[in-house]
N, C-alpha and C positions, 0 to 999 in steps of 0.2 A: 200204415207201413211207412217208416222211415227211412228218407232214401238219402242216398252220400252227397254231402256237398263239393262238389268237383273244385279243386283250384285250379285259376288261370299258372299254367308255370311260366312267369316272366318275373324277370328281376331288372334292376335299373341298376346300371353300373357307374362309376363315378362322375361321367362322363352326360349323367341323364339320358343313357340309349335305353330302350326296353330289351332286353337279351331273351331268348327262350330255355327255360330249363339252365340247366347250371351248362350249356354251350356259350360260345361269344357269336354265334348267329343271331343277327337281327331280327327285332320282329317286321319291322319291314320289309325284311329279305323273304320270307316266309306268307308275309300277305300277299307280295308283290305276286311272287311265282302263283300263286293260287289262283290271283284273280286273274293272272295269265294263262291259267288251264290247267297249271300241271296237280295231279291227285297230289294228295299226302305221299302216297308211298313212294311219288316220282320225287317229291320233297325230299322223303329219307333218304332216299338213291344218294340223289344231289348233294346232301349233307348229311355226312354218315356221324356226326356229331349228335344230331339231333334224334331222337326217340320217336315213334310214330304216334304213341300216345302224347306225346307232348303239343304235335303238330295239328292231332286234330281239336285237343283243347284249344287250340290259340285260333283255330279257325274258327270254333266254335263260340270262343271269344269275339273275334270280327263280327261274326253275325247276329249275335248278340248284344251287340256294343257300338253299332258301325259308326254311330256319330263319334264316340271319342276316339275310335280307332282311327277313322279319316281325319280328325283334329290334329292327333298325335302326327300321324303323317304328313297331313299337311305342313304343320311347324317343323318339321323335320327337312321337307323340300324348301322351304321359306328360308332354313336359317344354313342350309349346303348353297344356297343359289347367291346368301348374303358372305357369308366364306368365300366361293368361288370368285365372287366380284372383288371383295378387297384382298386376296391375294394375287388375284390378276392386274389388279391396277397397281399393286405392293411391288410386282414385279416387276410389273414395265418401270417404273418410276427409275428402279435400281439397276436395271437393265440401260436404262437412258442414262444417266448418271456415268457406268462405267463404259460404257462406248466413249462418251462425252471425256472422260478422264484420258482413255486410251486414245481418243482423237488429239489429246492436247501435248500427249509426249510425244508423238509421232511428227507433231508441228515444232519443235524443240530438239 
């Protein structure tokens, strides 16, 4: 007996996110809640975007898969936490700058 090859439904957007199904929910968003507790169907709730047959594929992805799953994820927190930092320091930099400026006409 010949049984169906299930696809993962993920697509990667231009952007290099994994998306689920033709939604723009993450697959991250998706793992995350899970391994927080919530069922698929609590998923669906939550994101009425998403298909419940979708969601359990991708979980069934995860556990299937967990090491490139957790890779992906990992590189995903690695490269928000590298964003986070140089637009933080982007900011103050510009932030010091225009105090600095507006300190200098108020001395004039």
């Amino acid at each position: 007996m010949d049984h169906p090859t299930l696809t993962v439904p993920l697509r990667e957007d231009d952007c290099g996110v994994l998306r689920v199904g033709e939604s723009r929910v993450r697959l991250d968003t998706v793992i995350t809640a899970w391994k927080q507790g919530d069922s698929a169907e609590q998923i669906a709730e939550n994101f009425d975007a998403l298909d419940l047959t979708d969601i359990y594929a991708v979980i069934g992805y995860d556990l299937s898969a967990q090491e490139e799953v957790e890779a992906y994820l990992s590189e995903n927190v690695r490269e928000s936490a590298e964003l986070r930092a140089q637009f933080s320091s982007s900011s103050q930099i510009g932030l010091r700058q225009r105090l600095l400026a507006r300190h200098d006409r108020t001395l004039s």
